[in-house]
N, C-alpha and C positions, 0 to 999 in steps of 0.2 A: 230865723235860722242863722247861725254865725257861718263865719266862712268856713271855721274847722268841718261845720258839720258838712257845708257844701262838698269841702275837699273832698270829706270822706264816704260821701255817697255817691261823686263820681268815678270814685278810687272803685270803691263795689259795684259798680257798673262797668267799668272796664273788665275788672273782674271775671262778671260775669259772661261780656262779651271773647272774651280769651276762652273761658272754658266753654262757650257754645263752637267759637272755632274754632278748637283744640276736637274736639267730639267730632264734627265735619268734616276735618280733615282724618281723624283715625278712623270715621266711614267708610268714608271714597276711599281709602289705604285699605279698607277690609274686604269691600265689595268687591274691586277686581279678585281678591285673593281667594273669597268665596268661591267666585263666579269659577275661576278657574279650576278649584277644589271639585265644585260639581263636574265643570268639563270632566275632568281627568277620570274621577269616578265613573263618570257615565259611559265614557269611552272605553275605559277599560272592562264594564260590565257588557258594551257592547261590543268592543271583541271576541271577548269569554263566548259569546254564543253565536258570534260568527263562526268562530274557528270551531264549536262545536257540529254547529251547520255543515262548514263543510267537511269534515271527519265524517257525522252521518251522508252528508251526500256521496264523497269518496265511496265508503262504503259501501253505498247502494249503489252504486257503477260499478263495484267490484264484484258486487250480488248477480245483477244486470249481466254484464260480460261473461262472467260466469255460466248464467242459464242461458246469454248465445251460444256459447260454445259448447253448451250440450245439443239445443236444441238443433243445433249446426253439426252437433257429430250424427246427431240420430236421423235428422235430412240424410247428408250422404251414404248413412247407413240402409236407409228405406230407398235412395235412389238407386243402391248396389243393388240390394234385393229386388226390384220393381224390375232394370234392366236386366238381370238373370233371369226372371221369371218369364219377361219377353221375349228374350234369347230364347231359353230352352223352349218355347212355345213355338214360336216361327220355324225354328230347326224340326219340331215335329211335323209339325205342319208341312214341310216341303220335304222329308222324308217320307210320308204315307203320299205327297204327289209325285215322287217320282215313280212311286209304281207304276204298271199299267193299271189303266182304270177298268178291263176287265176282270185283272189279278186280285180286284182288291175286295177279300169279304165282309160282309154286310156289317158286320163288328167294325170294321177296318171304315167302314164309310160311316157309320154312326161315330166312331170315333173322328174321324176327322170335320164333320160337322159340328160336334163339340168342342175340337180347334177351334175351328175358326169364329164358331158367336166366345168362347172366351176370348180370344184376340178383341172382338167388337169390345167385350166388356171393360178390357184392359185401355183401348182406345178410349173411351168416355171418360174413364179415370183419366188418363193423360191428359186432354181437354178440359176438363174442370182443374186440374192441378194445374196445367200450362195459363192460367189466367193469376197466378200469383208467384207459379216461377217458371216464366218462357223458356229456360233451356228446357224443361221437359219436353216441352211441343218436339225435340230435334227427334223423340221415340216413337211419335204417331207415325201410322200405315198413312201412305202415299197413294196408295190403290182405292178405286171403288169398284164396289160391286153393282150389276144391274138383271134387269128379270131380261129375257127374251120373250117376247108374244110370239114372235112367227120370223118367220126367215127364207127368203124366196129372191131369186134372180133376177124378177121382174119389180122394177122400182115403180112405175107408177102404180100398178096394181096394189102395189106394198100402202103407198100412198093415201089409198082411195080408203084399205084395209082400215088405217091408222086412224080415220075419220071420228070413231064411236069410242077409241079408248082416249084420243085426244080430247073429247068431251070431258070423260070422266076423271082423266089425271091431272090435266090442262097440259099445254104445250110446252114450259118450261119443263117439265115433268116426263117428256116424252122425247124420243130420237129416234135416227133411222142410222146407223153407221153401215159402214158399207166393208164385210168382213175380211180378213185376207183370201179365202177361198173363193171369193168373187158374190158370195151371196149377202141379200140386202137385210138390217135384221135390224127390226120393231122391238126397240125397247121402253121399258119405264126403269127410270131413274133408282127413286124412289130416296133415301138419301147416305148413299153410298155402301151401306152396311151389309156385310155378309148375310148377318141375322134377317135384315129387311128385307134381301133378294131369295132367299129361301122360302121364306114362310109365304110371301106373296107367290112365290112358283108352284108351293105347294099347293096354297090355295087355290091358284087356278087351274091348275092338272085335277083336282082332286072337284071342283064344281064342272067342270068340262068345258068351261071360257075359253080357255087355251091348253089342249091337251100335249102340244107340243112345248110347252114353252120350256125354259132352262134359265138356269143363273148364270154367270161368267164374271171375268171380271171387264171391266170397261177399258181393255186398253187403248195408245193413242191411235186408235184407230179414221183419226185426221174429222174430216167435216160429217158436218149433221146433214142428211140428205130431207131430211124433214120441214127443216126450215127455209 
């Protein structure tokens, strides 16, 4: 091989090295330009349904808010109505007892017993509503009702009396108060309701267990002579 030829095959070998790193370097010039081509692409596809995201999310807050403030108008609409219905309930109720209780015809008594178990009914409602929204509780009766078994001046006798229904009711269940008229009086509990001191009174008048006995209501009539 002559020199010229030498020259000229490391001429084309230089050659070739220039355009391998001519190519390398317009690479590494293109890669970042890609790289950042995809960023920007991507970014921007990923905003696109961000901002879609949050339009529908807006949205459904706005839906949301919405159906609170219905459901919040028809609440204090149902609370108006519920305390009018209370109202006008209790005002009957303490109308037909200011009568005299011999004034009042048997109508007049059947009506006022159906007072007062609606009042019970309207209290249970209250108490199942008042576990989701406690102002309601401020509309429940504060009162309870109780049966009377007997009522007599003599306390221990009263006592000795209370022995057999104490069995059957158990003792949390049972009291002796001791009336304003100075008389001792044998009651069951029962659990506080108009409805439950009725029917229980009835029952027992009506088998002859306790022909005297009566409902009332439990006022604070101070200590339990029982206990």
């Amino acid at each position: 091989m002559s020199s010229s030829d030498i020259i000229r095959e490391e001429i084309d070998k230089a050659v070739q090295r220039e355009k391998r790193i001519r190519r390398r370097a317009l690479l590494y010039t293109l890669l970042p330009i890609v790289v950042a081509t995809v960023l920007v692409v991507w970014t921007g596809w990923y905003l696109r349904v961000a901002r879609e995201k949050v339009l529908t999310a807006e949205d459904s807050v706005k839906k949301l808010k919405k159906e609170a403030d219905r459901i919040h108008t028809e609440m204090d609409e149902a609370g108006n109505r519920l305390t009018d219905i209370i109202t006008v309930t209790r005002r009957l109720e303490l109308f037909i007892e200011s009568q005299e209780t011999k004034d009042r015809p048997k109508e007049v008594v059947k009506l006022l017993i159906g007072v007062r178990m609606m009042l019970d009914e309207l209290d249970k409602k209250l108490l199942n509503l008042s576990s989701s929204f406690p102002a309601v509780g401020s509309l429940r009766e504060n009162r309870r009702w109780i049966t009377i078994v007997k009522s007599t001046k003599d306390l221990e006798s009263l006592r000795l009396f209370s022995h057999s229904w104490v069995a059957e009711y158990g003792v949390s269940n049972m009291a002796i108060y001791k009336a304003p008229n100075g008389f001792y009086a044998l009651a069951i509990l029962e659990d506080g309701s108009f409805t439950a001191a009725y029917r229980l009174t009835v029952s027992l008048k009506q088998t002859g267990r306790a022909t005297g006995a009566y409902f009332a209501r439990e006022e604070d009539w101070g200590q339990n002579f029982l206990r």
